[in-house]
Each structure stands twice: as structure tokens, then as C-alpha cells.
C-alpha positions, 0 to 999 in steps of 0.5 A: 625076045625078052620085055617087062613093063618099062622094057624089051630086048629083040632078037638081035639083042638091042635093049629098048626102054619104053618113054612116053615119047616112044620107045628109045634104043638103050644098047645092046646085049651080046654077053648073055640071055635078054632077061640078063639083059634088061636086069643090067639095065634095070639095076642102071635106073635103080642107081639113078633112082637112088642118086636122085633120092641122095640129092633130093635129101642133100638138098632138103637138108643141108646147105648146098649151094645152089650152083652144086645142086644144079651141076649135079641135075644136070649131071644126072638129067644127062644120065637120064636122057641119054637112055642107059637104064630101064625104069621109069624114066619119065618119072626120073625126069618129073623128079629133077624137074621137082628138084629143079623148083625147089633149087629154085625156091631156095635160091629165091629164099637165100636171096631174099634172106641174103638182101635182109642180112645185108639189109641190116648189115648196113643198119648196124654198121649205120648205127655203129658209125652214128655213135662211132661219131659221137663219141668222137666228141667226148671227154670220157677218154678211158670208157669212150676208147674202151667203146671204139675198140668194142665196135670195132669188133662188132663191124669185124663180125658183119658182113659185107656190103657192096664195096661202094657202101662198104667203104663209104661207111668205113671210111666214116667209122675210121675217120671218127676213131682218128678224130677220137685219138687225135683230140685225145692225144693231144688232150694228154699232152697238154695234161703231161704239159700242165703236169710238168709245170705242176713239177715244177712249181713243187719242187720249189714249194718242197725246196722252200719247205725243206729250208724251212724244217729247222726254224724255230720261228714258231708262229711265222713258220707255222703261217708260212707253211699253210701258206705253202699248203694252199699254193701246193694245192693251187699248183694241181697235180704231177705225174704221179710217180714225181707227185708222190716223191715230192708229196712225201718230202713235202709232208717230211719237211713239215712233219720235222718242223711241227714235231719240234714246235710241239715238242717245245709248246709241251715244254711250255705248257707244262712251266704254264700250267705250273706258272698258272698254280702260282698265279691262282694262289695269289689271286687267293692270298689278294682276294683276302685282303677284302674288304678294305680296313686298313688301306695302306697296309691292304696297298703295300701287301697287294703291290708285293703280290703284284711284284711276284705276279709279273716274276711268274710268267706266262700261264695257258691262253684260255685261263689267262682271263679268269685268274686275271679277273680275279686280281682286277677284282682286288685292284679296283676295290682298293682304287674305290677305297683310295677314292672313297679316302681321298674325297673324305680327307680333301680340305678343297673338296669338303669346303665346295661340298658345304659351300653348295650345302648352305647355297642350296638350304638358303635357296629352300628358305627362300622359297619357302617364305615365298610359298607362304606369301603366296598363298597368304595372299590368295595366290594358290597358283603361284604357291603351287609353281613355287612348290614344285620348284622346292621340291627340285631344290630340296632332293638336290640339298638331300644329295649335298648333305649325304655328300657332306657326311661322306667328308664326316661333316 
């Protein structure tokens, strides 16, 4: 008979391994010596020893499901109970057990860690549902699709929920990007509506522009094509394929018809600039004529100036009231002298001036007699009255008898 400490094997070659149950039959040996024996059996536990020690590590240091790691304790703890190894099987036992407790702990762990996952699954779903609906509600169509289609990605990347919570918060974010592209589709339609219209109303504006191109009704057309500028602007705009073929027949009509009208002004501007060289030289040979000395010669020569004035033309707009000045200027000088002529050499005229004259030096006499008697009798306040009031008639005889020299009287 053959033992060690964990071991024996007896004469009729039955191995027994020692328990703290007792002693438990592993098997029997017939092949060869019991040390062989009990050396089977103890490289048998050595297996066992080193399996347990793998799944120990694999379960500290990988992500074993919890279901694998217990088929696999239970896979071993059969091995371990049914007695075929020769070792400390109690030990054996101890560490599955051990092993059983932290597979145990871990399952708690990922549960736990698994209901707050889920915990803030529904967070963020929540809250990508919450904006989901409010930008349901805008107009910023480009920045809030580009933003629906973002969460979308971002719920694709979140786990699960229970299905009841899972489909209630989806059927919320799928019914507002519906919402979203609804109000949008039908925001676009009415835009390519009103853009139709706007095409519309343009080419007419380009038809009546085009028509418009060959006039020659300068000041008409000009007012008539602002006009067509203000309600092209009012019209709004089209597609922009079309907005940019009618724009650029648009602007073409004008650029024809502005580019005639300005070669025709340059014409004219150039025979005004010229008209206004003409009329400067006879405002200077009319300003000569001053002052007055002889009338009717000064009378014939400004109205052969005047005559060649008018046969001139037209000279530029803003130059137009200086050089006209000027001829006024010479005009009103020669009415003044004509006037001044016409008072001297008046018959009826010089005749009302020296009857006034003679009334009003008779009315001075007159008064100062009066003043004389006045104060002869001591009356000093009548003297001073009638002072005063020759002191009124004697400037209106001044002014009669400066009138009266002007007829050379």
C-alpha cells in the first residue's frame, strides 16, 4: 500500500483521496505500481489547479459574461466533486466558491452599470427628442435639417431601452422630423409659387424694357425705366437660373438704351459748351455798352446782341444762370436810362412836378407867417405845432424840387 498527504491507494489497487468529509474512492489502478498510481491522480488535480487559475484570470480580466463564467464553475465544480484527482480538493472547492462571489459581484456591477447606461440612454434620448420638437418649429430650414439629421446619428449610437420607452420616445422624434419636413416642404412650394409669379411679372418688365431700348425719347424713357427698376425690385426674386437670364436681358435693354442717350448728350454737350463760349463773348461786347451815354445807340447795339444771343442755342444747365445774369445786368441799365429819359423829357410829367412844387412852397409861406403871428402874440405853443408841421412840408418840398431839377427845371 502506496499514501501521501492528500492520498492512498490499497492493496487491491483502489485510489482514495482524503476530504475533510472523509476519505472518497477516486478509481482504481491495475496498470502499474500505486506510486504510479497516486502520480496519475495528482497530475489530474494539477489540471484542475491550473484550469481554475485560467478562469480565475479570465474572469478578472476580461469581459466574460457572467452565464459562461458560471457554466464554466460548473463545468469544473463537477469535475471537482466527482473525486478524480488527488490534491486538495477542498481547496478546489474554496476557490470556485470564491470565484462563485465575484462572478457574482460583477453581475451585480454590470447591472448596476447597465440600469445607469440605461439611465442616461433615456436622458439623452429625452433631450434629443425635447430639441428634436423645437426645432420642429423653425424657419431656419438649411441649419435645422442639417440638425435633425445630427440626432439622428447621435440616437442611432444609443442603446436600447425597454421597447414600450423605446418606441414611445421614437415615435415623438420621428413625428417631430415629419413635423419639421412637412412645414418645410410646403414652406418651399409656396417660395417656388411666389418665385413663379416673380417669373412672370419679369418677363414682362424685360418685354416692355426690350421695347423700350430703341427710343429716343430721352427724358420719358430714362423716368419710364427707373420706374421699371422700382417695380422689378418690388416683383421679389425667381429661380435663379431664370432671375439671372431675365436680370441680364434686363440690364442689356438699358445698357442699349442709356448708351445711345449718352452718346447723343455728349453731342450736346460739346455744341453747348461751345453755344456757352459764344454767349460769354456777348455778355462781354453788352457789358461795354456801360454806362449809358448815348441811349439809342446803346438800345440798337444791345438789341443786335440780343438777336445773335437767341440764334445761339442752348448752353450746359449749371452755366445757364451766370452768363444770363449777365445780360440782365446790361438790360435793366439801359430800362433804368430809358426811364430816367422818358421822366426828364415828359411835358405832363415836368408840369405835375412844378404844380406840386409851387403848392407845397405856397403851404411853407403859409405857415411860416403863421408861426410869426404865433409867437407875436405870445402864443408859443401854437408857434411850436405849427413848426413842427413846417418841418413836414418843407422835406416834402425838398423832395419836389430835387424831382424837378431831374426834368431840368
Amino acid at each position: 500500500m502506496s499514501s501521501d498527504p492528500w492520498g492512498r491507494v490499497d492493496e487491491t489497487g483502489t485510489v482514495y483521496v482524503r476530504t475533510a468529509e472523509g476519505e472518497q474512492v477516486v478509481g482504481s489502478w491495475q496498470a502499474g505500481s500505486p506510486e504510479e498510481a497516486l502520480a496519475y491522480f495528482e497530475r489530474k488535480y494539477e489540471g484542475l489547479v491550473v484550469e481554475i487559475g485560467l478562469l480565475e484570470k479570465r474572469v478578472k480580466t476580461t469581459d466574460l459574461s457572467a452565464k459562461d463564467a458560471t457554466t464554466a464553475i460548473d463545468h469544473l465544480r463537477g469535475q471537482v466533486e466527482e473525486h478524480h484527482a488527488v490534491g486538495d480538493l477542498d481547496a478546489l472547492r474554496t476557490r470556485l466558491d470564491a470565484l462563485v462571489a465575484t462572478v457574482e459581484a460583477r453581475r451585480e456591477e454590470r447591472k448596476v452599470q447597465r440600469a445607469k447606461q440605461t439611465d442616461e440612454a433615456r436622458h439623452a434620448k429625452e433631450a434629443l427628442v425635447t430639441e428634436a420638437e423645437e426645432l420642429a418649429q423653425s424657419d431656419q430650414w438649411r441649419s435645422a435639417g442639417e440638425r435633425l439629421r445630427a440626432l439622428v446619428d447621435i440616437w442611432k449610437g444609443l442603446p436600447r431601452l425597454d421597447r414600450k420607452s423605446d418606441d414611445e420616445l421614437w415615435h415623438r422624434f420621428s413625428h417631430a422630423r415629419s413635423a419639421f419636413s412637412k412645414r418645410r416642404k410646403a414652406h418651399f412650394a409656396a417660395l417656388d409659387a411666389q418665385r413663379e409669379e416673380a417669373r412672370k411679372a419679369k418677363e414682362k418688365l424685360v418685354a416692355e424694357a426690350e421695347s423700350l431700348s430703341g427710343s429716343t425719347d430721352w427724358g420719358g424713357t430714362a423716368a419710364r425705366y427707373r420706374e421699371l427698376m422700382t417695380d422689378w425690385k418690388a416683383a421679389g426674386r425667381a429661380q435663379r437660373e431664370a432671375e439671372d437670364e431675365l436680370w441680364n436681358r434686363f440690364r442689356g435693354a438699358q445698357d442699349v438704351f442709356f448708351a445711345a442717350r449718352g452718346e447723343v448728350f455728349a453731342e450736346r454737350d460739346a455744341e453747348q459748351t461751345e453755344n456757352l463760349k459764344l454767349k460769354e463773348e456777348l455778355a462781354v461786347e453788352a457789358e461795354r455798352l456801360l454806362p449809358v451815354t448815348d441811349l439809342k445807340t446803346a438800345r440798337a447795339a444791345f438789341r443786335a446782341l440780343n438777336e445773335r444771343w437767341e440764334a445761339i442755342g442752348h448752353v450746359p444747365r449749371d452755366a445757364r444762370p451766370k452768363v444770363e445774369a449777365r445780360m440782365h445786368t446790361v438790360e435793366r441799365a439801359l430800362q433804368e436810362s430809358e426811364e430816367n429819359e422818358w421822366r426828364r423829357t415828359n411835358p405832363e410829367a415836368r408840369a405835375r412836378a412844378a404844380g406840386l412844387t409851387g403848392q407845397l412852397q405856397a403851404a411853407v409861406d403859409k405857415l411860416r407867417k403863421q408861426i410869426d403871428t404865433a409867437r407875436a402874440a405870445g402864443n408859443n405853443a401854437k408857434a411850436d405845432k405849427l413848426a413842427r408841421e413846417l418841418e413836414g412840408r418843407q422835406a416834402l418840398l425838398d423832395q419836389a424840387l430835387k424831382g424837378l431839377q431831374e426834368f431840368g427845371g
